[in-house]
Short mmCIF file of the C-alpha atoms (twelve columns), coordinates in Angstrom:
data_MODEL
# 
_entry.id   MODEL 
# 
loop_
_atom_site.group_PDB 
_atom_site.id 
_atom_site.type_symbol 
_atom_site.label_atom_id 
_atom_site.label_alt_id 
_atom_site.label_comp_id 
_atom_site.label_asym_id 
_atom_site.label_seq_id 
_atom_site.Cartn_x 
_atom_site.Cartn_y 
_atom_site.Cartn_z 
_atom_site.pdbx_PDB_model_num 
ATOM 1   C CA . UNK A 1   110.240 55.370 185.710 1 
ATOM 2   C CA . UNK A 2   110.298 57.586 188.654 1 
ATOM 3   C CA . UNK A 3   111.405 61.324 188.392 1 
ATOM 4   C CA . UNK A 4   114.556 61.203 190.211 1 
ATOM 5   C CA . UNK A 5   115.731 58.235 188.436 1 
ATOM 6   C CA . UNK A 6   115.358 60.545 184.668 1 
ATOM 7   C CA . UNK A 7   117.285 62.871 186.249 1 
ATOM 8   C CA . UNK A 8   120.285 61.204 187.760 1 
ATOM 9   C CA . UNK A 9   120.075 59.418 184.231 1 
ATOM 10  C CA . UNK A 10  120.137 63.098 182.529 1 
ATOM 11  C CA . UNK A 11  122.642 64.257 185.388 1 
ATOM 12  C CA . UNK A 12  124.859 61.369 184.564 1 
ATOM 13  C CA . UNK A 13  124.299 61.906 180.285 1 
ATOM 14  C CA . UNK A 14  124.713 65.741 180.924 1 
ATOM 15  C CA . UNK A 15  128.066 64.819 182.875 1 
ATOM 16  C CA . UNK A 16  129.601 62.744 180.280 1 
ATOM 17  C CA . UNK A 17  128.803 65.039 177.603 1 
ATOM 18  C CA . UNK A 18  130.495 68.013 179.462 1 
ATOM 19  C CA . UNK A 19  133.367 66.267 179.830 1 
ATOM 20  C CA . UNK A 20  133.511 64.892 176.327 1 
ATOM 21  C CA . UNK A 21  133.035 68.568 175.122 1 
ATOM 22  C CA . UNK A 22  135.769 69.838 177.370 1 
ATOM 23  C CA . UNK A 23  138.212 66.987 176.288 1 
ATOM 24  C CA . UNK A 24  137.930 67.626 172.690 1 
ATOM 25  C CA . UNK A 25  137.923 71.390 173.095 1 
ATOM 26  C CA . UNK A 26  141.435 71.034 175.288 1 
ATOM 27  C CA . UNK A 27  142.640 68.809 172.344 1 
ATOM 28  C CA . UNK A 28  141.340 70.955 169.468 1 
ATOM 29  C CA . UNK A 29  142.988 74.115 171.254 1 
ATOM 30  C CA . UNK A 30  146.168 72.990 171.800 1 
ATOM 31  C CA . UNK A 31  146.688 71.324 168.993 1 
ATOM 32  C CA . UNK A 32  145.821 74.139 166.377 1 
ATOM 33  C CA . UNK A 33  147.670 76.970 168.285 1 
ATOM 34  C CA . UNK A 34  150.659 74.188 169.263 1 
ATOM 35  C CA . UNK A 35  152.835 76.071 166.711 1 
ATOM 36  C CA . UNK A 36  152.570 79.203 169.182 1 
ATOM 37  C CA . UNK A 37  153.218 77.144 172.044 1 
ATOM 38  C CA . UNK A 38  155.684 74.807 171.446 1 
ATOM 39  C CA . UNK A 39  158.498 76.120 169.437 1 
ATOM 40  C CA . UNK A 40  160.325 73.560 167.259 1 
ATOM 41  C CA . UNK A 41  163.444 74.009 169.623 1 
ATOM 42  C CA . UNK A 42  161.203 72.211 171.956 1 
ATOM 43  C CA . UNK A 43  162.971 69.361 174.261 1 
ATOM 44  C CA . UNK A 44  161.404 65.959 173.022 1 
ATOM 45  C CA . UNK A 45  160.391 65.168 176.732 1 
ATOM 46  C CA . UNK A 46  157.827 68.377 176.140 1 
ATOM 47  C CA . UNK A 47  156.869 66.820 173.329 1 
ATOM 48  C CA . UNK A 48  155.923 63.350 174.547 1 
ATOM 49  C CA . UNK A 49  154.025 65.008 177.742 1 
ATOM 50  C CA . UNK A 50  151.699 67.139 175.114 1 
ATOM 51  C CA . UNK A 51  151.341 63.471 173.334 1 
ATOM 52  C CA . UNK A 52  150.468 61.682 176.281 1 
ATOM 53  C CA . UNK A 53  147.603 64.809 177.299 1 
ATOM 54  C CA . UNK A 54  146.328 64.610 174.070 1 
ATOM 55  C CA . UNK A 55  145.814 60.818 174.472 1 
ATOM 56  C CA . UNK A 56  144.458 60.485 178.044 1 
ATOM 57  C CA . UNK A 57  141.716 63.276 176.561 1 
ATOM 58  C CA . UNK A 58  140.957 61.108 174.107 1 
ATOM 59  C CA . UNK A 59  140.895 57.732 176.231 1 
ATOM 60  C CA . UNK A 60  138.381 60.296 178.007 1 
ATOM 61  C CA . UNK A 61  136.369 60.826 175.025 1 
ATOM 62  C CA . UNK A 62  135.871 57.174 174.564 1 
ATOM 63  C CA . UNK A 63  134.860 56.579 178.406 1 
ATOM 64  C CA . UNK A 64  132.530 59.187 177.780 1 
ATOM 65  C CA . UNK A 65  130.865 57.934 174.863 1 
ATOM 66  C CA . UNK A 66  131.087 54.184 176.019 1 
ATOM 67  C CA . UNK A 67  129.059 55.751 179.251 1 
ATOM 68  C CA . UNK A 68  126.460 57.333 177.200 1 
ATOM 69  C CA . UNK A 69  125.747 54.121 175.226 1 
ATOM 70  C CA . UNK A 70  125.886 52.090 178.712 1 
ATOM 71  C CA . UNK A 71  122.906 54.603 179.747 1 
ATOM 72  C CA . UNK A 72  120.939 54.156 176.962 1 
ATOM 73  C CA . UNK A 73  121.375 49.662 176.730 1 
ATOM 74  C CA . UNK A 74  120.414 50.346 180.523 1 
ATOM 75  C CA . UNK A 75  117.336 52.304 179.396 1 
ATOM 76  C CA . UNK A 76  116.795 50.516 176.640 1 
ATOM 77  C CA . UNK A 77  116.641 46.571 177.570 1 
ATOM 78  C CA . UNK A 78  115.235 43.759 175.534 1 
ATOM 79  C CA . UNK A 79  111.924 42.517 175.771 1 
ATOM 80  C CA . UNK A 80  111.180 39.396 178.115 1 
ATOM 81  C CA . UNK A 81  114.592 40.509 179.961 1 
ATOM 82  C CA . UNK A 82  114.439 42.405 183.665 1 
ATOM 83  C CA . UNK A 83  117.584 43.946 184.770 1 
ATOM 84  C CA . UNK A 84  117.570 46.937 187.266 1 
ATOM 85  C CA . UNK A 85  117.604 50.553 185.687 1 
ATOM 86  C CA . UNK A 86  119.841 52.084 187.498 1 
ATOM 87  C CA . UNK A 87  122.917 54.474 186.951 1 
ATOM 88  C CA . UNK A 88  124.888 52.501 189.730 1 
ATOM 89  C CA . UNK A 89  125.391 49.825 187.624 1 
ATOM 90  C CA . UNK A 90  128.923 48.436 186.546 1 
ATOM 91  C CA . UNK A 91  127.943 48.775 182.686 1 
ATOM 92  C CA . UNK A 92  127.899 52.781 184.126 1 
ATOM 93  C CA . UNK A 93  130.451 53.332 186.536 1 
ATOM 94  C CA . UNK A 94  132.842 51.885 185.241 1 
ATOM 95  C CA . UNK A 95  133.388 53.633 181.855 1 
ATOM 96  C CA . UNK A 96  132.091 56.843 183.804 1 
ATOM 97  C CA . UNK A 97  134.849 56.449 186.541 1 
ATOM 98  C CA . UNK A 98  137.845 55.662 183.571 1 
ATOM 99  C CA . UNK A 99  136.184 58.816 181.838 1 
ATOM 100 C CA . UNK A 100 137.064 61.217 185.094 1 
ATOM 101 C CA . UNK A 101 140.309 59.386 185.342 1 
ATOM 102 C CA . UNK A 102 141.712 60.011 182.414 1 
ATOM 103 C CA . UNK A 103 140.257 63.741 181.895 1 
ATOM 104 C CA . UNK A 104 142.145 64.407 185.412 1 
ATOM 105 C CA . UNK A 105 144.784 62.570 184.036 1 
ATOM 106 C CA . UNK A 106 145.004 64.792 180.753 1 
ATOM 107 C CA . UNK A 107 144.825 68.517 182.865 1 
ATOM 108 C CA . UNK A 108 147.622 66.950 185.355 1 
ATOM 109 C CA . UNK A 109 149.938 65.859 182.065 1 
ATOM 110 C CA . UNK A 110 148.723 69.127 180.231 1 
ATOM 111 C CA . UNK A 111 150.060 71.106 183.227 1 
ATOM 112 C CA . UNK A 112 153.127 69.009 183.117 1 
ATOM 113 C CA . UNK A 113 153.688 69.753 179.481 1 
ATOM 114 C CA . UNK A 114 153.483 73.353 180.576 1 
ATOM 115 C CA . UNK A 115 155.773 73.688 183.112 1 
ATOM 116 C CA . UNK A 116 158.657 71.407 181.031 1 
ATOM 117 C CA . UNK A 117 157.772 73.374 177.655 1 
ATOM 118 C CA . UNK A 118 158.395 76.675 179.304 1 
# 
């Protein structure tokens, strides 16, 4: 394999794990400090936006990880079979796009939550 095909694979691996980090951070965060937050007098609309975050993040998380094991059955095929290697694949971009999706999806809802909740 040629050099800038290991790194767009790394890129791509090093992308997904960012974003997997950042997702469970946002989660972990906001869920232990959600008693300073969001006080229990808290409409139940703000409530259902935090839910909603804290799902798309983890819909994220999957994405991410469902990328990561895409990369490595790409990298990884069985013997006597000859498919591309490529990070352009479907079994790549598509989990990889659904991970960015729903990440942007859990800051916009997050910010939503936000401006409702306070």
């Amino acid at each position: 394999m040629d050099e800038p095909l290991k790194k767009a694979f790394d890129f791509a691996a090093d992308l997904a794990k960012q974003l997997i980090t950042l997702a469970t951070g946002i989660i972990t965060i906001t869920i232990t400090f959600a008693k300073d937050f969001l006080p229990r007098e808290a409409t139940p609309d703000a409530k259902r936006w935090a839910m909603c975050a804290w799902c798309a993040f983890l819909i994220s998380i999957v994405c991410g990880v469902w990328m990561l094991m895409a990369l490595t059955g790409t990298l990884d095929q069985k013997p006597g079979k000859s498919y591309p290697i490529s990070t352009r694949g479907s079994n790549v971009t598509i989990p990889a796009a659904l991970q960015v999706l729903f990440f942007l999806a859990g800051l916009l809802l997050t910010i939503v939550f936000a401006m409702i909740a306070f």
